[in-house]
N, C-alpha and C positions, 0 to 999 in steps of 0.2 A: 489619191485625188479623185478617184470615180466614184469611192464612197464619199468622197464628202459633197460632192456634185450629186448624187443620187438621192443623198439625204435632204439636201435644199429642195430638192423636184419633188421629194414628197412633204415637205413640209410646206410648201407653196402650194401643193394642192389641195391640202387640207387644209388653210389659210383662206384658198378661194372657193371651197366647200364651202364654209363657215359663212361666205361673205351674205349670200342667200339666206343663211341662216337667222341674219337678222331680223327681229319682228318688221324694222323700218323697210329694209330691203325687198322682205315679202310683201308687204302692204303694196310700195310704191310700185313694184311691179308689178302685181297684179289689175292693179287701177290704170296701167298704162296699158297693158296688154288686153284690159278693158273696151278699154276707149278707142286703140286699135283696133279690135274683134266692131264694134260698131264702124267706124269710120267705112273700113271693106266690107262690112255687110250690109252697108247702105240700100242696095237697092233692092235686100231681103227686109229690110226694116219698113221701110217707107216706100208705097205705091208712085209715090209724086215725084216731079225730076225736078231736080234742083232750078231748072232754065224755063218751067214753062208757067207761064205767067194765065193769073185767071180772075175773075171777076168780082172775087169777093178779095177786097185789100184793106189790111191791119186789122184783119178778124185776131179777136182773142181765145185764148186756148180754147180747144171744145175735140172733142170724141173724132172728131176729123181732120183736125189741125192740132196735135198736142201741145204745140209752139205758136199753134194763129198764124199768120199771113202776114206776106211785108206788103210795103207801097204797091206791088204790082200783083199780087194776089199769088205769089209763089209760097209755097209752103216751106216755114222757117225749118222747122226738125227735117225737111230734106235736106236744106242748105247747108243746115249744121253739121249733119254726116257728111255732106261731102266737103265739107269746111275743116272737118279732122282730118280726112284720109290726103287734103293736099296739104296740111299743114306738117303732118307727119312724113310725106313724102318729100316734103325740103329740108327737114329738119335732118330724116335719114340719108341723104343724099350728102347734102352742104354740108356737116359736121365732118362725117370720113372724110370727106374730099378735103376739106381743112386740117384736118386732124393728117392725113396721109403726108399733105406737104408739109406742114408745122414740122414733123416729129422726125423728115428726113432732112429736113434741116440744122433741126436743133441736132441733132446726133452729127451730122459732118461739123459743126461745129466744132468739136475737136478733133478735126484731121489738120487744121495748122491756126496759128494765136493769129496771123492775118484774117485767115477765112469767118473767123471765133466774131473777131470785132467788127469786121463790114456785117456778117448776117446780127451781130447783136444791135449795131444802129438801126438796120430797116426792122427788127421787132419795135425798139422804141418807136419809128415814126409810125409806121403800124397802130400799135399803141396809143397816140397819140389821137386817133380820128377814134373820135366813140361810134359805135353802131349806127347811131342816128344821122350822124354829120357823113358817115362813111356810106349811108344808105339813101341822102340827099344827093351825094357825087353819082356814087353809080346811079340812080335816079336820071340822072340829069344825063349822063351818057349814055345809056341806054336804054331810058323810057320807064316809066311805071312799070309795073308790070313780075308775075314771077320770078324772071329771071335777076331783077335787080336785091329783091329777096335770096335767090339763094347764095349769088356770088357776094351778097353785104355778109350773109353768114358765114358762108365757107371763109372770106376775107377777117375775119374778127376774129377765128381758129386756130386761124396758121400762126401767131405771134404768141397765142398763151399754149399750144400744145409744143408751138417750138421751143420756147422757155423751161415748162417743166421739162422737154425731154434732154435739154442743155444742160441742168443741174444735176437732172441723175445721171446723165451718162460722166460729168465729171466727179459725182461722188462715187462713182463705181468704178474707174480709173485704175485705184490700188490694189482692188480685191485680188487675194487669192487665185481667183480663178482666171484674172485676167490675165495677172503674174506668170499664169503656169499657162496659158494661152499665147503670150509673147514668147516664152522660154520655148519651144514647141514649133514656134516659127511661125505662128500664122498672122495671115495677114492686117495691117490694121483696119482695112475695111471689113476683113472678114471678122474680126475679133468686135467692133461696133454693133454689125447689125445682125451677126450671129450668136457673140452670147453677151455683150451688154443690153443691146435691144429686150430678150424678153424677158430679164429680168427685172426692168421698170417698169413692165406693162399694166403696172398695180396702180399708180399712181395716174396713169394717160386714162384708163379703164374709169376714173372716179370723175374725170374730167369732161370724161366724153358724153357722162350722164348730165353730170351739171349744164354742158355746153346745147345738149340737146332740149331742157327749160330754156336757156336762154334764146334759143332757135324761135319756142314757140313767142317769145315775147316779143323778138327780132320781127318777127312777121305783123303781130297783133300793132306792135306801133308803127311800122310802117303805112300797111294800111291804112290806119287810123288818121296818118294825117296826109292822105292820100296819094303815094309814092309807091306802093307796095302791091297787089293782087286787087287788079280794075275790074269793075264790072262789065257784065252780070256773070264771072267766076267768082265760085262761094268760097271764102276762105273766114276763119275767125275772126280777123282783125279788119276782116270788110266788113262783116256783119255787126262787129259792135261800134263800128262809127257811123253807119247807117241809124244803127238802133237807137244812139247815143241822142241824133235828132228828134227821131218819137218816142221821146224818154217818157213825158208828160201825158201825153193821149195814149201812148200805146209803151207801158213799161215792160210787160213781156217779151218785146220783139227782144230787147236784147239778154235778156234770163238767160235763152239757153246757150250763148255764146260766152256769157259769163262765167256761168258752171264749167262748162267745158272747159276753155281756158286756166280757172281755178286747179280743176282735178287734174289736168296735165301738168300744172306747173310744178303744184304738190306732189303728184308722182313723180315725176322726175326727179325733185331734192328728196323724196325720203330714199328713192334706190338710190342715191346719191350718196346721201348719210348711211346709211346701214352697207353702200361698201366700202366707203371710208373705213367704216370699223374694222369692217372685218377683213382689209385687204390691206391698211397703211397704220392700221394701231395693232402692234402688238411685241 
């Protein structure tokens, strides 16, 4: 049994060797970890503070302004840096913290077919509020603002990481190893979050990527229809509903919000995709 348990440990790790291995994996990784590397080096990139406002307003690109100026003469390529490093820092934040409750969920789901069916109705109702409608509530109870952002995301987590970790942990139920885990005596909590736990960790890991695109998206339309991160904090999805207004006179203000946006979305589905492959096909 210790050989056949060893041999799985190394053949998973060669599995999750590979997952990087992908061209897609690599790509989207490195444009995230990009985007990152700017976000925190904001204020080695750009002299200007995202908050201070100056006298030249809606200037277009130019050798001092590579983004031009919004309404109030703040320099857009500061805003934008610090518009990544808070977007990334909800998205890093509110994902785990979704993902942690989701997934200790889904897994006591099988400690009894009671416990199974009351936590599988609050996924459906869960379910049930889209991001938007779910980011209008919290909105409304506790204000515009960051925080309804992160707990809209972390809230929209906890129902899909709970599910897939519901399904793998019952299709891992009859293994081998779980078999010879019960026969052994150990416990059933201990037998869940001991060894069926990280051996679905392939699947939560693909999820967490996808979940963290949908973070930045969660954010950008919030904002956008102004529920989400108020001003004058600079986040993506403030900036291009600001921008969205001086689309006509002023179409650069929202370029570089755009782009950004763009690359992070794409980053995150291709590390997405390439560890799909390389962690759940094979």
């Amino acid at each position: 049994m210790s050989t056949a348990l060893a041999l799985r440990g190394r053949v998973r790790r060669v599995t999750r060797s590979r997952a990087l291995a992908s061209p897609a994996a690599r790509w989207g990784l490195a444009l995230v970890l990009l985007l990152t590397l700017a976000g925190f080096a904001a204020p080695l990139l750009t002299s200007y503070s995202p908050l201070t406002q100056g006298p030249d307003a809606l200037l277009g690109p130019s050798t001092e302004h590579p983004l031009g100026t919004d309404e109030f003469g703040r320099d857009l390529l500061s805003r934008t840096l610090y518009g990544i490093r808070l977007d990334l820092l909800v998205a890093a934040t509110a994902v785990p913290l979704g993902a942690l409750v989701g997934i200790t969920l889904g897994v006591l789901c099988a400690l009894h077919p009671a416990l199974d069916v009351v936590l599988q109705r609050a996924f459906d109702v869960m379910l049930a509020f889209t991001a938007l409608i779910l980011g209008v509530t919290l909105a409304a109870l506790l204000g515009p603002g960051t925080a309804a952002v992160f707990w809209t995301v972390t809230g929209i987590n906890v129902p899909l990481f709970g599910r897939i970790a519901r399904d793998a942990v019952r299709s891992e139920q009859d293994r081998e190893y779980v078999l010879a885990a019960v026969a052994l005596g150990a416990g059933r909590v201990r037998i869940l979050f001991g060894d069926i736990l990280p051996n679905i960790l392939d699947a939560l890991i693909v999820q967490a990527a996808l979940s963290l695109s949908t973070a930045v998206f969660v954010e950008g339309a919030m904002s956008f229809v102004g529920i989400g991160v108020t001003p004058p904090t600079p986040s993506l999805g403030a900036l291009l509903r600001t921008g969205a207004t001086f689309l006509n006179g002023s179409p650069a203000y929202a370029l570089g919000p755009i782009a950004v946006v763009t690359a992070l979305v794409i980053g995150f589905n291709l590390l997405s995709d390439g560890l799909n492959k390389g962690l759940l096909k094979r």
